[in-house]
N, CA, C and O atoms as CSV, one atom per row, in Angstrom:
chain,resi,resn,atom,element,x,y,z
A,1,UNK,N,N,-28.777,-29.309,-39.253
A,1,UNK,CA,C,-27.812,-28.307,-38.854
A,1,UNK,C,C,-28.034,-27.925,-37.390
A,1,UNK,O,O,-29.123,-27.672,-36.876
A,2,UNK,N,N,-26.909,-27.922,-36.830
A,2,UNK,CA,C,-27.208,-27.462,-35.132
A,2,UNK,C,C,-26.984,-25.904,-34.821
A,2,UNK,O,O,-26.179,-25.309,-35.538
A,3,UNK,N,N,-27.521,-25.335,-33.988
A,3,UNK,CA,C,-27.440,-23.785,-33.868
A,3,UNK,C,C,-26.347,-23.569,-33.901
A,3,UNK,O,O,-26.126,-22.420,-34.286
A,4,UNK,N,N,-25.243,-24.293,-33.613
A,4,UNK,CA,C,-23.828,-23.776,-33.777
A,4,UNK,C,C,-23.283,-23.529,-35.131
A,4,UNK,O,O,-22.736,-22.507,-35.547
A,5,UNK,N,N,-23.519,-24.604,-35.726
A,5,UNK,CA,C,-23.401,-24.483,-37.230
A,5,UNK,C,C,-24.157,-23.070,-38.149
A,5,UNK,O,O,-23.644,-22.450,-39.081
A,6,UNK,N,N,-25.659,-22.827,-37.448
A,6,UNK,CA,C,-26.068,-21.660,-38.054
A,6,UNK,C,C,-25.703,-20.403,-38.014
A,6,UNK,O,O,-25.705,-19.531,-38.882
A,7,UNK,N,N,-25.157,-20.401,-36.101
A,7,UNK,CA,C,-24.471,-19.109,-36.422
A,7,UNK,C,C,-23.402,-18.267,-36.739
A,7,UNK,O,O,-23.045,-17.098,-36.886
A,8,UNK,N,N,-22.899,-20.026,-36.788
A,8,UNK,CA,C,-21.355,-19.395,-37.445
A,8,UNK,C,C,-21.304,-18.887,-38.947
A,8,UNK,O,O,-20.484,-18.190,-39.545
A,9,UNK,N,N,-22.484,-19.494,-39.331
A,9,UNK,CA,C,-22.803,-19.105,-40.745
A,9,UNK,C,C,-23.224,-17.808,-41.089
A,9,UNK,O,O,-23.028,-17.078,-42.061
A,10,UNK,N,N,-23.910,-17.704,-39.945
A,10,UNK,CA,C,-24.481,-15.647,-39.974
A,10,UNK,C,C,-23.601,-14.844,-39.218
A,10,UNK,O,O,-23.891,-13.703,-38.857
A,11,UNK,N,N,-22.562,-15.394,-38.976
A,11,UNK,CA,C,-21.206,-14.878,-37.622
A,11,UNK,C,C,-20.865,-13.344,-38.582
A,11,UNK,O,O,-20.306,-12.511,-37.869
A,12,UNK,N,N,-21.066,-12.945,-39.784
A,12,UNK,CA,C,-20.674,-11.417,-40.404
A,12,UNK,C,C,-21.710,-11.127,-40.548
A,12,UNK,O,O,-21.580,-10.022,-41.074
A,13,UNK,N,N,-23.150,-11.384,-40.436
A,13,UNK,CA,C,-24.204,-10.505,-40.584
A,13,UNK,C,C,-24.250,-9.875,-39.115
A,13,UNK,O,O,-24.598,-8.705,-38.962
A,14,UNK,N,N,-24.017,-10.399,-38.424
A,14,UNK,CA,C,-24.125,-10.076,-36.966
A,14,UNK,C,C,-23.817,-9.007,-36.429
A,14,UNK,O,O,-22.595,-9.098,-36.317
A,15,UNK,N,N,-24.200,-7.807,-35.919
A,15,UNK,CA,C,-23.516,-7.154,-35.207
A,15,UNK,C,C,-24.099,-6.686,-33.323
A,15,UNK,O,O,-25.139,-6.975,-32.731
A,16,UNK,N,N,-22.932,-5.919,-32.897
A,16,UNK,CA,C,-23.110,-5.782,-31.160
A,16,UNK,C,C,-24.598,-5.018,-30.963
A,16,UNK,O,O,-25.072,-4.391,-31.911
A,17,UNK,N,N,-25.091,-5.081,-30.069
A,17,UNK,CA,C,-26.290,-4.805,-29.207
A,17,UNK,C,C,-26.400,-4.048,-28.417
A,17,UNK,O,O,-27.100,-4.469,-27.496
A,18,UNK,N,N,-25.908,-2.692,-28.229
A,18,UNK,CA,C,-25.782,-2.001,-27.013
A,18,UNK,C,C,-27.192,-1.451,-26.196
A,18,UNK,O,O,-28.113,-0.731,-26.582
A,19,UNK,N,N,-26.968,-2.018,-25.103
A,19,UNK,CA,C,-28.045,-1.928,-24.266
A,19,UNK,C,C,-28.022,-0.675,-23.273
A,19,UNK,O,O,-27.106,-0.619,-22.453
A,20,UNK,N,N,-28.778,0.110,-23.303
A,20,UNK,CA,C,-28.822,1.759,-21.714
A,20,UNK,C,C,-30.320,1.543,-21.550
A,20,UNK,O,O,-31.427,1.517,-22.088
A,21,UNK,N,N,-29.592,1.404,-20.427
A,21,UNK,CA,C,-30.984,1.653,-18.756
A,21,UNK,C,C,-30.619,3.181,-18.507
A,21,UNK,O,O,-29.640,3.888,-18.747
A,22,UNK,N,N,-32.023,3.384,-17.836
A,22,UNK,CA,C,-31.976,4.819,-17.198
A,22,UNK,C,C,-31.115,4.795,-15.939
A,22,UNK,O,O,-31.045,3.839,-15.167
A,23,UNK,N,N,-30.424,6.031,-15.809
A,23,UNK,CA,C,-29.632,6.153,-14.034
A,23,UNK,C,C,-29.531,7.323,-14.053
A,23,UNK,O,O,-28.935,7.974,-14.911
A,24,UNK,N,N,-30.228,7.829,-12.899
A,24,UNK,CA,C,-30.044,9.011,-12.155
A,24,UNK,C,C,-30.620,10.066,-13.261
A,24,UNK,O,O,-30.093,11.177,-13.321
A,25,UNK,N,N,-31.701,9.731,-14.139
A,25,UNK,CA,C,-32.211,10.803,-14.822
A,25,UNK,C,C,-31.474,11.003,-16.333
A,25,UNK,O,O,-31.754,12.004,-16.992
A,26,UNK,N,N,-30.883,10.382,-16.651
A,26,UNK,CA,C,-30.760,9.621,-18.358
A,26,UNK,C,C,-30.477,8.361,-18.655
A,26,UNK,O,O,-30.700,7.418,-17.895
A,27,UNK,N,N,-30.003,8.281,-19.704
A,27,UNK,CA,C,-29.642,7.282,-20.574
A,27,UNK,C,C,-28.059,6.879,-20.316
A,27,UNK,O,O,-27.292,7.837,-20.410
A,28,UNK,N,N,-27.487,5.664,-20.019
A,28,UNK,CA,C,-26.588,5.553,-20.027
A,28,UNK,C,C,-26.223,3.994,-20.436
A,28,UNK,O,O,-26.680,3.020,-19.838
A,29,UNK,N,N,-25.405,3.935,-21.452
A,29,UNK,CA,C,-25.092,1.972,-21.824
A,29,UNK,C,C,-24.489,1.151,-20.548
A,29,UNK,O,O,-23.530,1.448,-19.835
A,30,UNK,N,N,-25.215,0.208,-20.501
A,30,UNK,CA,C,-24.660,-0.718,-19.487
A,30,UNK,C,C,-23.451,-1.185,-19.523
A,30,UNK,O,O,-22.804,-1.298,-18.482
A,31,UNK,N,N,-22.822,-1.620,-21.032
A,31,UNK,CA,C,-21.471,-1.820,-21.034
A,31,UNK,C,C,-20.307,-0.977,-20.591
A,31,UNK,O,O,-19.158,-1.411,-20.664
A,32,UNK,N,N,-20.679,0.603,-19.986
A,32,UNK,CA,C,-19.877,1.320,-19.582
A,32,UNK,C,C,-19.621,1.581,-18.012
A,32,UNK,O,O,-18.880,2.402,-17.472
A,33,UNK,N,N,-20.744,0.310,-17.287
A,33,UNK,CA,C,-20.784,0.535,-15.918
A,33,UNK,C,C,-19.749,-0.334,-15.386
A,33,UNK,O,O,-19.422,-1.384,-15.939
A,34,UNK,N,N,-19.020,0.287,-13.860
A,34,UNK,CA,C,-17.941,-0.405,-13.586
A,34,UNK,C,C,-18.457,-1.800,-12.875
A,34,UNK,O,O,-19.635,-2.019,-13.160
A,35,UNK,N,N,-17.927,-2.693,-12.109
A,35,UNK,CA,C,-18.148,-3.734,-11.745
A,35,UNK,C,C,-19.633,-4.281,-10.339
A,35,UNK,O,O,-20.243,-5.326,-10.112
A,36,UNK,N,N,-19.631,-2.980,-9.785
A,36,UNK,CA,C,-20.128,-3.117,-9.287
A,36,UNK,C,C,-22.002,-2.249,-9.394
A,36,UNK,O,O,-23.060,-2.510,-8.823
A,37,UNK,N,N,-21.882,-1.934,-9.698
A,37,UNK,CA,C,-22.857,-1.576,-10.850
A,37,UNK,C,C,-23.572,-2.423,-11.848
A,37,UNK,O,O,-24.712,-2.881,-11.927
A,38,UNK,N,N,-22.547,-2.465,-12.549
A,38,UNK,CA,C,-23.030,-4.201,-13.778
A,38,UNK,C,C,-23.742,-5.231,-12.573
A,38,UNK,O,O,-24.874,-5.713,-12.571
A,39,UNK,N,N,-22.571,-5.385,-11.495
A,39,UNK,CA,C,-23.736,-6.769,-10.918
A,39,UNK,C,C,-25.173,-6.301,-10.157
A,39,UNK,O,O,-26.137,-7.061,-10.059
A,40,UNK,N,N,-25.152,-5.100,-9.706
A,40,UNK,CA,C,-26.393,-4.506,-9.317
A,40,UNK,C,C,-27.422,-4.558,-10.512
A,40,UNK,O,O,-28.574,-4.980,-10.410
A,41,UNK,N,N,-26.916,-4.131,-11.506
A,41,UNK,CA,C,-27.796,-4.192,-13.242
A,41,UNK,C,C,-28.445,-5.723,-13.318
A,41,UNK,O,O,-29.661,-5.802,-13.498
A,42,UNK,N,N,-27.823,-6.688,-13.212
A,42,UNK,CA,C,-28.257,-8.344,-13.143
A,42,UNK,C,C,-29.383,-8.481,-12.191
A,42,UNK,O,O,-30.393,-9.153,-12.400
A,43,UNK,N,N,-29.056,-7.600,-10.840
A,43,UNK,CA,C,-30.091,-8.053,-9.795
A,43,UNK,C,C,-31.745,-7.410,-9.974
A,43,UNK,O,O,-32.757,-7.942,-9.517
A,44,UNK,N,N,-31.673,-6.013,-10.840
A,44,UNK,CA,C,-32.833,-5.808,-11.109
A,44,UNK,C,C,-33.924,-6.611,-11.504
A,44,UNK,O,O,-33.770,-7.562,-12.271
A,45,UNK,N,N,-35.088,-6.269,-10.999
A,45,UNK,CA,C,-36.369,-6.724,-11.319
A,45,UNK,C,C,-37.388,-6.023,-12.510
A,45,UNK,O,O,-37.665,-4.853,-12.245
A,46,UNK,N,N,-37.861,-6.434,-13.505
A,46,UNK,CA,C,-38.335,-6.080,-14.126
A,46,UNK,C,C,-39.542,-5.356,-13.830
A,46,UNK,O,O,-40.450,-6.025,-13.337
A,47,UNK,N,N,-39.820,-3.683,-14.099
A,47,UNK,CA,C,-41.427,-3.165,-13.377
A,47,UNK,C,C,-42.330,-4.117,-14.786
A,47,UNK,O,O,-42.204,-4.286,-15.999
A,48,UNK,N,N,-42.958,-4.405,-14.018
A,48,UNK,CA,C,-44.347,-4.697,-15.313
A,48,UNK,C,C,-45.591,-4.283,-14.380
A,48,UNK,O,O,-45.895,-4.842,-13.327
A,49,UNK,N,N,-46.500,-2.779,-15.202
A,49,UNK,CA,C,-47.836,-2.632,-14.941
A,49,UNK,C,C,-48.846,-3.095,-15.664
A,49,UNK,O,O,-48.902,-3.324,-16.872
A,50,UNK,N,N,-50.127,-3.286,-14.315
A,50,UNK,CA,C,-50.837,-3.919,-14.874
A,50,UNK,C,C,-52.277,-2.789,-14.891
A,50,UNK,O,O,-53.323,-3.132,-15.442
């Protein structure tokens, strides 16, 4: 079976993912940012401490 085949098979278990980053001191979903924003969201760098 190829991954395509599998997930069409789980295609109704599935549901959306909503993702919020912090801005400006809360929580806000990324899917609600306008265009230019969203592509600023892509350019971020991940903090990782060590």
């Amino acid at each position: 079976m190829s991954k395509q085949e599998i997930l069409q098979g789980l295609k109704a278990k599935r549901q959306k993912c909503i993702v919020y980053t912090r801005v400006m001191g809360y929580h806000r979903p990324v899917e609600s940012f306008n265009v230019g924003k969203t592509g600023e969201h892509k350019q971020r760098k991940q903090f990782v401490q060590h």
